[in-house]
C-alpha positions as CSV (number, residue, x, y, z in Angstrom):
1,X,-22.1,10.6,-18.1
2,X,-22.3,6.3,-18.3
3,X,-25.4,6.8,-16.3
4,X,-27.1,10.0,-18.6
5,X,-25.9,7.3,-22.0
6,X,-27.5,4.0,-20.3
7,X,-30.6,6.0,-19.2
8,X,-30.9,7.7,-23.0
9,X,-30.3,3.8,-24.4
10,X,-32.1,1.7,-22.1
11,X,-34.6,4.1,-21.0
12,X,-35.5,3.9,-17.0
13,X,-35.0,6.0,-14.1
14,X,-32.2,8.4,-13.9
15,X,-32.6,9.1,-10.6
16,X,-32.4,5.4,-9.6
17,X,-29.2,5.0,-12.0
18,X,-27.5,7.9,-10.5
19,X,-28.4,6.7,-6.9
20,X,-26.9,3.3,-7.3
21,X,-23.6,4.7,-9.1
22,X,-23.1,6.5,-6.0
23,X,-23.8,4.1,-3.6
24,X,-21.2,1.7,-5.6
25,X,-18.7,4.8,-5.4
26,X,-19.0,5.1,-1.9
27,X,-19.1,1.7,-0.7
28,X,-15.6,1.7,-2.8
29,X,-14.0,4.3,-1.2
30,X,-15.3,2.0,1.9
31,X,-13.5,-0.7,1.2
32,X,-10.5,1.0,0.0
33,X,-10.0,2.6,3.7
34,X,-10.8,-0.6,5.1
35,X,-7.9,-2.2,2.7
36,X,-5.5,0.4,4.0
37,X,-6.3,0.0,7.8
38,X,-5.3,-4.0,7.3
39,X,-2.2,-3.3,5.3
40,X,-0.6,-0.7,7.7
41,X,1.1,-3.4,9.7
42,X,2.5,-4.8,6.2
43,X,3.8,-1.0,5.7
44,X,5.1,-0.4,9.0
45,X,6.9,-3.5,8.5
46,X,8.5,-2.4,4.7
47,X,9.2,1.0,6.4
48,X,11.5,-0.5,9.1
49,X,12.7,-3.5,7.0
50,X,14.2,-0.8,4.6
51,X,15.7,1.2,7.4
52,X,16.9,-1.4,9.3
53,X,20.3,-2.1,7.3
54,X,21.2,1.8,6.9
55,X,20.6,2.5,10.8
56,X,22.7,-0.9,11.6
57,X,25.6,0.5,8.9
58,X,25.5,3.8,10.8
59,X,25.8,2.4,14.2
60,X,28.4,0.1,13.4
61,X,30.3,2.9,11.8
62,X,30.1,5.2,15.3
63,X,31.3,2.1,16.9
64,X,34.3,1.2,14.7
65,X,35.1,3.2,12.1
66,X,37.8,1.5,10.7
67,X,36.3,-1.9,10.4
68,X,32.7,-0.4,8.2
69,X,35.6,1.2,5.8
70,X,36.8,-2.1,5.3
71,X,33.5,-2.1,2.7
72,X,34.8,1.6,0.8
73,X,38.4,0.4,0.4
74,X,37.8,-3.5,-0.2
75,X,36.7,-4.7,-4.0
76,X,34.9,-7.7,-2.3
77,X,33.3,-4.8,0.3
78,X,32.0,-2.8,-2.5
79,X,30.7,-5.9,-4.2
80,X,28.6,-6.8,-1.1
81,X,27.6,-3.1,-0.6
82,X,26.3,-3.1,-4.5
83,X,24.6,-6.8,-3.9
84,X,23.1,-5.4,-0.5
85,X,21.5,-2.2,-2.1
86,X,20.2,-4.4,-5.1
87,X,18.5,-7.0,-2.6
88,X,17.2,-4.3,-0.9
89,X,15.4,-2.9,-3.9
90,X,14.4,-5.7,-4.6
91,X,12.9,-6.6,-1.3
92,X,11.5,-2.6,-1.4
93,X,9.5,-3.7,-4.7
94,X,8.3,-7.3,-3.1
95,X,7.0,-5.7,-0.2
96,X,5.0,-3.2,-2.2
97,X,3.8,-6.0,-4.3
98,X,2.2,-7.8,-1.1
99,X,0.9,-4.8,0.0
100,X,-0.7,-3.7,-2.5
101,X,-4.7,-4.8,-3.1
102,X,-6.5,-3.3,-6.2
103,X,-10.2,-2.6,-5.8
């Protein structure tokens, strides 16, 4: 529709207006896979950041129980568990931040 207005305006060849829109349309979806291929470490790396601390929690809870509910029944425990899930957030929202390249 930009290209039908600009050609009606400006005068010129359609054909040539429409041919260049598409090549600009394609060589952007170019670069946005090219984008994605060099930020899938940085992804990977948010993915297993993120999961580390919940797998650890679990694993240290098979192993001793009693010592992981010292965070459930403690006030200091549930403070940490409340500053650990906000910094994790937060670290979530950082990493997506870095990761993230606008074209």
């Amino acid at each position: 529709m930009t290209a039908v207005a600009i050609q009606r305006q400006a005068g010129g060849d359609l054909a040539e207006i429409l041919d260049k829109i598409g090549h600009i349309v394609r060589e952007r979806f170019r670069i946005m896979g090219q984008v994605q291929a060099l930020t899938g470490e940085g992804r990977i790396s948010g993915v297993v950041l993120m999961a580390l601390p919940i797998v650890l929690f679990f694993v240290m809870y098979y192993l001793n129980a009693e010592y992981m509910m010292l965070l459930f029944t403690e006030e200091l425990g549930r403070k940490m568990i409340a500053g650990a899930v906000f910094l994790q957030i937060l670290g979530a929202i950082t990493i997506k931040k870095i990761i993230e390249i606008k074209i």
